[in-house]
C-alpha positions as CSV (number, residue, x, y, z in Angstrom):
1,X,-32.7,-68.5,-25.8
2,X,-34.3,-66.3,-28.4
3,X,-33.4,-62.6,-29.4
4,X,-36.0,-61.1,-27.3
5,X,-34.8,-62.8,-24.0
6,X,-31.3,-62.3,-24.7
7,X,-30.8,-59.0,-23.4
8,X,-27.6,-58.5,-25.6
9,X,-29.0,-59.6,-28.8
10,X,-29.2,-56.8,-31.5
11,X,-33.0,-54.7,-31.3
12,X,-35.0,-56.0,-34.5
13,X,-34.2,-53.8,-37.8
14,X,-37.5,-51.7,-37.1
15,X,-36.6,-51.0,-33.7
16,X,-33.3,-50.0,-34.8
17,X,-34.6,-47.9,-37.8
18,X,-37.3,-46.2,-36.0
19,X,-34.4,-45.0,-33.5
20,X,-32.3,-43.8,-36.1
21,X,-35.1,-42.2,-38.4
22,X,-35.9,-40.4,-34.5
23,X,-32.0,-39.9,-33.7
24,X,-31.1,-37.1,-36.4
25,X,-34.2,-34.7,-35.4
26,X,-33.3,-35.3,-31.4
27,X,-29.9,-34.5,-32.5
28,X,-30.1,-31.1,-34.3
29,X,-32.2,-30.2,-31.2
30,X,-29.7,-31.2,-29.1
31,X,-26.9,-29.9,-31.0
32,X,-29.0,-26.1,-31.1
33,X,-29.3,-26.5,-27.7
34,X,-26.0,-26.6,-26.5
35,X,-25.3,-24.1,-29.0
36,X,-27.6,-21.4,-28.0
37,X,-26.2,-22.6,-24.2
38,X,-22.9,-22.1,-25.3
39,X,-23.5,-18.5,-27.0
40,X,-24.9,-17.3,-23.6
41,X,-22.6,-18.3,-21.7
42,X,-20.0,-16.8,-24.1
43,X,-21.9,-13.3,-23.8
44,X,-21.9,-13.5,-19.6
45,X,-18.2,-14.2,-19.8
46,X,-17.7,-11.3,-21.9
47,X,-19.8,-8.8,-19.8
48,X,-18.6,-10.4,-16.6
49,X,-14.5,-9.9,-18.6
50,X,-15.9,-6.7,-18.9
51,X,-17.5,-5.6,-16.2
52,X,-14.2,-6.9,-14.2
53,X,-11.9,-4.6,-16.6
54,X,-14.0,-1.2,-15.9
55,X,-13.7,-2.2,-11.8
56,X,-10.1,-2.2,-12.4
57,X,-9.9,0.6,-14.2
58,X,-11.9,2.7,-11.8
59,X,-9.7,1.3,-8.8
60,X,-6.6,2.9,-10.7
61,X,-8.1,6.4,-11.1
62,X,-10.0,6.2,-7.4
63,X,-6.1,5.3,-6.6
64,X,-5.0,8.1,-8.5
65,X,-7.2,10.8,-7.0
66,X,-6.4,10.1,-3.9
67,X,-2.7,10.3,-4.4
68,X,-2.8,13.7,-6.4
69,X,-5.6,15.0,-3.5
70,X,-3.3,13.7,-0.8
71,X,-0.4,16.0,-2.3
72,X,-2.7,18.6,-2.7
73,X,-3.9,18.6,1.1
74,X,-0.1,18.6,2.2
75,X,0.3,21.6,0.0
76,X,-2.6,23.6,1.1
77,X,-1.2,23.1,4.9
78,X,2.4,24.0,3.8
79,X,1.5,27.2,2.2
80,X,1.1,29.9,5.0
81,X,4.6,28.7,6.3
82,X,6.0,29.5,2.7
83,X,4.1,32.9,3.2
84,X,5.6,33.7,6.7
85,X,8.9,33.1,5.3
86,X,8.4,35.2,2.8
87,X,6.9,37.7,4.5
88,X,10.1,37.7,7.2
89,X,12.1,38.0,4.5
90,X,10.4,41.0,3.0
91,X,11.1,42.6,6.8
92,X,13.4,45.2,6.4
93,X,13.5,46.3,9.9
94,X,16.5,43.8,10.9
95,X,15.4,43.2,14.9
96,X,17.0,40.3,15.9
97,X,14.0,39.9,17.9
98,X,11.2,40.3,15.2
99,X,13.3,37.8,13.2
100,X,13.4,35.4,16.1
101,X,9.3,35.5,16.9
102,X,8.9,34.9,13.2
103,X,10.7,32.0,12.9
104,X,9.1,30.7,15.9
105,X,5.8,31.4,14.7
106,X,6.8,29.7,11.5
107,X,7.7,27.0,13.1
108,X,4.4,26.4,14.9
109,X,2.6,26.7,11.8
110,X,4.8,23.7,10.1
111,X,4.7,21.8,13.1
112,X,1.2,22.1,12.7
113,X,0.9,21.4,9.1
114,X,2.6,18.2,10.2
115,X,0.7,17.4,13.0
116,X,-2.8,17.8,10.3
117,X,-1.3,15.6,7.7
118,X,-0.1,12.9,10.6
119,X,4.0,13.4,10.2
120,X,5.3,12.9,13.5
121,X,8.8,13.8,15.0
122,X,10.8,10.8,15.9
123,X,13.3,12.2,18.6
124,X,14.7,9.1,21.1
125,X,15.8,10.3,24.0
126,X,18.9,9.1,25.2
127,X,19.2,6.1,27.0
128,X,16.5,4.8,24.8
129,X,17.0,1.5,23.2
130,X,18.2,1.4,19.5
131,X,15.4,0.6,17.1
132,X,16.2,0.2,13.3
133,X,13.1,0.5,11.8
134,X,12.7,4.4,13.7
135,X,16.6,4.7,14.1
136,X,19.8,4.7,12.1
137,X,22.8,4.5,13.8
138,X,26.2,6.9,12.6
139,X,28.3,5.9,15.2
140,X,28.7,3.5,17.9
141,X,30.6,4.8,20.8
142,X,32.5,3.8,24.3
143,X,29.5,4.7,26.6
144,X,28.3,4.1,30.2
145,X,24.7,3.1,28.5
146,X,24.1,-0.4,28.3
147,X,24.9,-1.1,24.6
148,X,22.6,-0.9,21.8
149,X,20.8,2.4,23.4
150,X,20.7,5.8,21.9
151,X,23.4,8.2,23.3
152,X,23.2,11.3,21.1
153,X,20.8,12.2,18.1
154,X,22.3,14.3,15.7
155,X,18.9,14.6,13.6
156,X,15.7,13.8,14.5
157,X,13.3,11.7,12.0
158,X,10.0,11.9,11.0
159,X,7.1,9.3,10.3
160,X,3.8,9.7,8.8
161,X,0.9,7.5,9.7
162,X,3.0,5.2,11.5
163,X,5.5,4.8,8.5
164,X,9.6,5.6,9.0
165,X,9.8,8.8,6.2
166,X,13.6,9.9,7.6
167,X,15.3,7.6,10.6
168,X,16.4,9.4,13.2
169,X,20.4,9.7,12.8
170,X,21.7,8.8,16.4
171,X,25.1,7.5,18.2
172,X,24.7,4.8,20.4
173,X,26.6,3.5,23.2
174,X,29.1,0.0,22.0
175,X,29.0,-2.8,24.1
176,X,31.0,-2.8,27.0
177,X,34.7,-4.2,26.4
178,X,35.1,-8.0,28.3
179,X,38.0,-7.0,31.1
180,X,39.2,-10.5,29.9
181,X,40.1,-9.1,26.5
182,X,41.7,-6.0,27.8
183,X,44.1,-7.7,30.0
């Protein structure tokens, strides 16, 4: 068999030098290539880094202004109660009764503060069944109730936008003692 039939004899010497004489040129090309390739796609990582740092950075302070707005809202609805109980305090007159309709009319203006910024009472009524996530129990005591229900609530909660703020402080009823035990 001869070189040029043998397909893995070595290519003649001016094969081989015309390939290498081509080689470096193709090379440099080659080699700018990928560098200009990889200096582009250096600069859109960098923008991209960027462009994802100032998105995070505007999340925080969207997230910040809402927060300090939020308070500021809850304020705005709280100040005329703070003025009524001023102003009943500036009353000089000392009727029991005028004391009594301010209070209640200061107390419609809260509960309606509260009812604007979405704070809800949470007030179980008894026989209601205990709920720890709404509830918290002080006491359990010897009741008729089946167990685990609310018998007394010594202070009501509160709950804003479906969140627990303050559990309701309650008593509630202890399971019924087994007459098999007692005897």
């Amino acid at each position: 068999m001869t070189p040029a039939q043998d397909p893995n004899a070595p290519a003649s010497d001016a094969a081989v030098t015309a390939e290498a004489a081509a080689t470096p040129s193709d090379t440099a090309a080659q080699l700018q290539a990928a560098q200009d390739e990889l200096a582009a796609l250096k600069d859109q990582f960098l923008r991209a880094k960027a462009e994802a740092e100032n998105a995070r950075r505007r999340a925080d302070e969207e997230t910040a202004k809402a927060r300090k707005f939020a308070v500021e809202a809850m304020a705005q609805e709280l100040l005329p109660v703070k003025d009524s109980l001023e102003a009943a305090m500036a009353d000089a007159s000392g009727s029991i009764d005028a004391i009594k309709k301010g209070v209640e009319l200061t107390l419609s203006q809260l509960r309606g503060a509260f009812e604007r910024s979405r704070i809800q009472e949470i007030a179980p009524a008894v026989g209601e069944r205990f709920d720890p996530t709404c509830h918290q129990a002080i006491a359990t005591v010897p009741a008729e109730q089946p167990a685990n229900t609310v018998v007394g609530v010594l202070q009501k909660g509160y709950s804003l936008a479906e969140r627990t703020l303050r559990p309701a402080l309650v008593t509630v009823a202890a399971a019924a003692e087994n007459s098999a035990t007692a005897s």
